[in-house]
N, C-alpha and C positions, 0 to 999 in steps of 0.2 A: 349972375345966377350960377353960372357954370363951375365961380371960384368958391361960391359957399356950398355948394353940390360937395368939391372935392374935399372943404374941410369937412362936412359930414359925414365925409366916408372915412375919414381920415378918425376921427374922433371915434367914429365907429368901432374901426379897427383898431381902435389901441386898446378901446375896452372891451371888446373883446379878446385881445391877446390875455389878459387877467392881471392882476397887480405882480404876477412876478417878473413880468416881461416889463412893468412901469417901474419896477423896481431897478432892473439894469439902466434904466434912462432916467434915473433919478438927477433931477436939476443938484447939482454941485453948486455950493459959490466957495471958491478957494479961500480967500481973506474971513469966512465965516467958520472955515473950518479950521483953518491954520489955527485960529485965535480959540477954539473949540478945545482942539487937540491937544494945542500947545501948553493951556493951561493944565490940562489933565494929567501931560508929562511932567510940569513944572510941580504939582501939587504932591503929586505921587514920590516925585528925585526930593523936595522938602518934608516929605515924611521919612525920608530916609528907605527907598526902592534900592534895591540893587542896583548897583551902575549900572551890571552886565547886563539887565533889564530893560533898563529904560536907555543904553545904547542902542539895544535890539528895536524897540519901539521906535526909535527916532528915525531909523532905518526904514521900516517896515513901513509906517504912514509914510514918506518920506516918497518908498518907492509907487504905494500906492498911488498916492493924490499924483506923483507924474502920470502915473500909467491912466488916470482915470481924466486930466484937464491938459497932459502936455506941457513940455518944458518952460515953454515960456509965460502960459498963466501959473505954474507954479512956479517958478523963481521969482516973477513980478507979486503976486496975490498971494499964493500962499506960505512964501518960504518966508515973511518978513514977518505978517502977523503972527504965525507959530511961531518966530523965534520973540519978538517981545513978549506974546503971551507964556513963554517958556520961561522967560526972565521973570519974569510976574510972578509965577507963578511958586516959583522956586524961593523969591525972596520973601513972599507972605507966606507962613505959614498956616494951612488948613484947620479947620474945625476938628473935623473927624477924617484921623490919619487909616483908620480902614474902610471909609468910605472910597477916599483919594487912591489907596490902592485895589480897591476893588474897579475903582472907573478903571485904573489903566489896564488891568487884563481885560475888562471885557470891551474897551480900544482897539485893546492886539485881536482882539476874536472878531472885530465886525467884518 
């Protein structure tokens, strides 16, 4: 009784903190995002992105995904599916090449 007491406070309290606060504690899955990401930089470096661009990018999610799951689910999870989704994504060419470059800035912006 006592343990479903506390998840109801618990539940309580999250929604009451409001979705910006469930927003910071957003469930991550690394290998979901890797493969997410990766294609978005792959599609984008195939329509021809600026290197200096999509180095920046690779960087940036790169630094994020550690700072947000920790070294070690990101080099196991994420760093593998990004990089074949990067291969992928790079050797098929896209439909619409300003669609592809429109995803990767608004990537760098999330």
């Amino acid at each position: 009784m006592r343990g479903a007491l506390a998840l109801g406070l618990a539940l309580l309290a999250a929604f009451a903190a409001g979705p910006a606060a469930a927003q910071e504690r957003a469930l991550v899955l690394p290998h979901i995002e890797g493969e997410r990401q990766g294609r978005i930089v792959g599609e984008a470096a195939a329509c021809g992105a600026d290197e200096a661009t999509t180095q920046a990018a690779l960087r940036l999610l790169s630094e994020r995904m550690r700072a947000r799951v920790g070294q070690t689910l990101w080099q196991d999870r994420f760093l593998p599916e990004f990089n074949d989704a990067l291969r992928l994504g790079a050797q098929v060419p896209p439909g619409d090449c300003a669609k592809a470059l429109a995803a990767l800035t608004a990537l760098m912006r999330e």
